[in-house]
N, C-alpha and C positions, 0 to 999 in steps of 0.2 A: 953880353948881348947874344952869343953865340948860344950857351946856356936854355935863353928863352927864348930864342926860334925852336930852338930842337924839343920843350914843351908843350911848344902854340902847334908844332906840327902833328905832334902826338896825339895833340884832343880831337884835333882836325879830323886824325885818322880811323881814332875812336867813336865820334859821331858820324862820321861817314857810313862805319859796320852797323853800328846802331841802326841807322836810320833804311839799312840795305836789310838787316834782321828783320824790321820791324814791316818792310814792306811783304818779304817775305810771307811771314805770318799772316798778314793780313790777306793776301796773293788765296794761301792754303786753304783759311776761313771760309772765303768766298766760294771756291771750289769745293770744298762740302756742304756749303748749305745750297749748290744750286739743286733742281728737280728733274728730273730725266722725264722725257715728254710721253705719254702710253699710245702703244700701237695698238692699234684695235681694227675690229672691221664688223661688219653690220649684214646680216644675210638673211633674205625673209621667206619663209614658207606656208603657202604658196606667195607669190609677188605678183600673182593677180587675182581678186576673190571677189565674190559677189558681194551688193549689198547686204548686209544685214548678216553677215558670217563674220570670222575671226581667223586671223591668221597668228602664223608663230614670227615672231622675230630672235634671232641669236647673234650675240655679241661674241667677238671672238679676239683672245690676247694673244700679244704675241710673245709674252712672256706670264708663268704665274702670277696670279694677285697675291701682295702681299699679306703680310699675319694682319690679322684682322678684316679683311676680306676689301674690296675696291669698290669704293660709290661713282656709281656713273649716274649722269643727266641721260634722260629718253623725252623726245617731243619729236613732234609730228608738223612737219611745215603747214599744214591744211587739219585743224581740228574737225571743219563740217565735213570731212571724205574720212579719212579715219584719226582715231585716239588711241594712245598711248599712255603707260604708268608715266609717271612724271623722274619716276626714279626706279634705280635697281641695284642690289651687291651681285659682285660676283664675290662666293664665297673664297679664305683664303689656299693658297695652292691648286684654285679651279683655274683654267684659262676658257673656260665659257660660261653664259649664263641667257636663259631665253627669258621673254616676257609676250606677254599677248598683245596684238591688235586686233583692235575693232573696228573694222568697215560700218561705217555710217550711211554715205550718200557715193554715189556716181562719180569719179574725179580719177583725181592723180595727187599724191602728196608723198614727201620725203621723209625716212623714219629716220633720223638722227640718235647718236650714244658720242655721251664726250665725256671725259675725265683728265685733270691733272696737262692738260692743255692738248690734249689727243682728241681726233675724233673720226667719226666715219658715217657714213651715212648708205640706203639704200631706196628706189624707188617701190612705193607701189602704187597699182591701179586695182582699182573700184569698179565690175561690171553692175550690169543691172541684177534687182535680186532675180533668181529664178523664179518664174511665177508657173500656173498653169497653163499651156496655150490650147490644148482641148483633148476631149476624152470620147472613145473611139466602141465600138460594139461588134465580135465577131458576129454578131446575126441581131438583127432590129428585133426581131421575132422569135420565142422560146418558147417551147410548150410546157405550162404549169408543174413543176416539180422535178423540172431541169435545171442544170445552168447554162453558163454564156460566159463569155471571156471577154472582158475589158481592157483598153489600152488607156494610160495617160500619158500626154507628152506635156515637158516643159518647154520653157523660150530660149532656157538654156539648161547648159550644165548643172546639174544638180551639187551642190558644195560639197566638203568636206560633211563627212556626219550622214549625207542623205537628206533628202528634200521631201517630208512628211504631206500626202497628200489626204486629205479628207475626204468623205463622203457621204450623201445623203439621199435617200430613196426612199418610196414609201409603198405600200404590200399592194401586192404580191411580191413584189422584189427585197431580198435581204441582200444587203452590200456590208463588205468591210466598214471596220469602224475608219479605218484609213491603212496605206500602204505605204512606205519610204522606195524615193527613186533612189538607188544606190549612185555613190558620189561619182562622178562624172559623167553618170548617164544621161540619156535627154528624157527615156521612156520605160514605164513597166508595166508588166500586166497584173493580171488581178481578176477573181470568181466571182458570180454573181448567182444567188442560189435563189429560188422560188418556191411557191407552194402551187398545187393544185389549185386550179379557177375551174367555174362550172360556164366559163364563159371569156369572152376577150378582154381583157384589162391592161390597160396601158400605163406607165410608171417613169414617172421622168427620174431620174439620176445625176445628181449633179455633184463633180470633184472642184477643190478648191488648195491652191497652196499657193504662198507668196503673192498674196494680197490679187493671184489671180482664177479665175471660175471657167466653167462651163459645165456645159449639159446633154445628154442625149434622153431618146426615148424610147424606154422597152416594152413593146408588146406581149404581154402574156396568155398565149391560148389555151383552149381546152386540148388535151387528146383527140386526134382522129381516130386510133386506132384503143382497144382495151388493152392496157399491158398492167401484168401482176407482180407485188412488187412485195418485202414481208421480212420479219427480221422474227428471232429468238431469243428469249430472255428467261431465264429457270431462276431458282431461288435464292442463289447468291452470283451468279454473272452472266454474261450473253452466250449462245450456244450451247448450254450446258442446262440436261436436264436432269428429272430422277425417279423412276418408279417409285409410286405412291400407293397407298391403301389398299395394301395386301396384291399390289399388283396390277390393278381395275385404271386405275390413270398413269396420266405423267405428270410432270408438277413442274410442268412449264406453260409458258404461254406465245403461240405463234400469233404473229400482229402482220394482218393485210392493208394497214391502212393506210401505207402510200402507194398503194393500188390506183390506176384511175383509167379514164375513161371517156370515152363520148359524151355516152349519158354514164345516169349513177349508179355506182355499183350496189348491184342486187342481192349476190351472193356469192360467196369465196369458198372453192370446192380445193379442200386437203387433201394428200395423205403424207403417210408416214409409216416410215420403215426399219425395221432392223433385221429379225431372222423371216417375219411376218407383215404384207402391207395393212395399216389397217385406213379405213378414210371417214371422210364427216362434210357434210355442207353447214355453212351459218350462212347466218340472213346479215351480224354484223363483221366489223375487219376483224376481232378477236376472239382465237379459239384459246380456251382457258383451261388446263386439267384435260386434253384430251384422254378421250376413253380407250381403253386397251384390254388386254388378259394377258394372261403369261407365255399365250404362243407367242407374241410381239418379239420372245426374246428366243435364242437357241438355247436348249439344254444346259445348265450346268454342270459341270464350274468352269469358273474362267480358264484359259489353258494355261496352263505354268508359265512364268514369266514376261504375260502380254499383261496391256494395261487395266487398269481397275474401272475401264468405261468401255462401251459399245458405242461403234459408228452410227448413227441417227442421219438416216435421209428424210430431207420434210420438201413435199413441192405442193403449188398452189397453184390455181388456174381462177379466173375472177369472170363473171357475165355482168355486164350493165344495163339497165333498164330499156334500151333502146336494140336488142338483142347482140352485141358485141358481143366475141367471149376472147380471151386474152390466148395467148399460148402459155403453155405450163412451165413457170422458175421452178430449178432446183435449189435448194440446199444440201450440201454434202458434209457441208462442215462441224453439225452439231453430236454434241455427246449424251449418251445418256447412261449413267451411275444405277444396276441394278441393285447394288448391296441391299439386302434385307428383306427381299424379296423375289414369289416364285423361288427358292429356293436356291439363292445366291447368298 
């Protein structure tokens, strides 16, 4: 009897351990298969944008993403105010990753990132888009073959990027094709170039951005006063001329023809200089091959180690048919290359 008590206790004690192993194990299992929850946090740049722009959003760990990189959920509490990817990695051993939003509509909505039972979230707002609120003129009135300076304002802040304004005018007036308000500005200016009128014309102007317009209107006059006005252009670039044909021309061409005036110009009275003046009247803006000799230039040869051109002075003076006559422009700037002639 004795015998088998002291076996029944034994099994007793043996299924006991058993049964304390086996919970064990089972205890361990559980604790490695559970999942550690991911920190994260949600930060947006800017976190408040106009319609119809995009901002940055960046997800941030608080520990590396593992091998193979970590999928996160992106959704947006308010799809009509802005939209989000529906999903994003961050790649593995990154602890950040951005993705874009897009402002839609006027609002307020929540950009949310979750993974792995974590998650974070951040607000943003939706201003109104920047539109045009109107476009301004340092003087109503220019005189033909001037400019003028433009202001455009918006209603707001101009976005990330700059806020692209258009424009449209029609001649005498040339306007940009369009200017950008640089990003947080409200305003910028901008040139407004014309041609000569033989009389008053008026030009309306109208900027357009963010679905909003306006308009002014520019007066373009004649000259009161005759002023002369003339550019240089030789055989291969501006300024730069060349004795020609044994000496007898130059082999450029001086252009009066953004000359202007009361009345119309009659005639453009030259000259031009180097060691000698020489001068010419025409009846049109372009003197072509003016004529010379070889006194025009000093003596030869050029002095040892000065340049391979002569300073070239050209001024013009202009009268218009209503007997104006302008004051005399200089030019100082142009060259003229004697090689190969007068004995150069």
């Amino acid at each position: 009897m004795t015998h088998i008590n002291r076996r029944a206790i034994r099994f007793v004690a043996l299924a006991t351990t058993a049964v304390a192993l086996f919970s064990i194990v089972q205890c361990g299992g559980s604790s490695t298969a559970a999942t550690s929850t991911t920190a994260m946090s949600v930060a947006l740049s800017p976190s408040s944008v106009a319609a119809g722009s995009s901002a940055q959003g960046t997800i941030t760990l608080t520990t590396a993403a593992p091998s193979g990189g970590l999928n996160l959920s992106v959704s947006s509490s308010n799809t009509a105010v802005a939209t989000v990817p529906g999903a994003m990695t961050i790649p593995a051993g990154a602890t950040s990753g951005t993705f874009t939003i897009t402002a839609v509509a006027i609002g307020a909505a929540n950009i949310s990132a979750s993974a792995n039972g974590g998650s974070a979230q951040s607000s943003l707002t939706v201003t109104p888009r920047a539109a045009l609120a109107s476009i301004t003129l340092s003087s109503a009135t220019v005189v033909g073959g001037t400019s003028v300076q433009g202001t455009v304002t918006l209603t707001g802040a101009a976005p990330a990027g700059g806020a692209a304004v258009t424009f449209t005018g029609g001649d005498p007036v040339i306007v940009p094709v369009n200017v950008v308000v640089p990003a947080g500005a409200l305003s910028t200016t901008f040139s407004i170039e014309t041609r000569g009128v033989g009389g008053t014309i008026s030009s309306t102007i109208t900027a357009s951005a963010g679905g909003g317009s306006a308009s002014v209107v520019l007066s373009v006059t004649r000259p009161t006063i005759a002023t002369a006005s003339f550019g240089i252009t030789g055989p291969t670039e501006t300024e730069t001329c060349a004795m020609a044909n044994a000496g007898t021309t130059i082999n450029c061409t001086f252009n009066g023809s953004t000359s202007s005036g009361p009345g119309t110009i009659v005639a453009w009275d030259w000259t031009y200089t180097v060691a000698k003046t020489f001068s010419q009247t025409t009846t049109g803006a372009a003197l072509a091959n003016p004529t010379v000799d070889c006194s025009l230039l000093p003596a030869p040869p050029l002095p040892a180690g000065a340049n391979l051109w002569l300073p070239l002075t050209v001024t013009l003076k202009v009268h218009d048919s209503l007997g104006n006559v302008s004051a005399v422009v200089t030019d100082s700037g142009a060259r003229l290359f004697p090689q190969g002639s007068c004995g150069y």
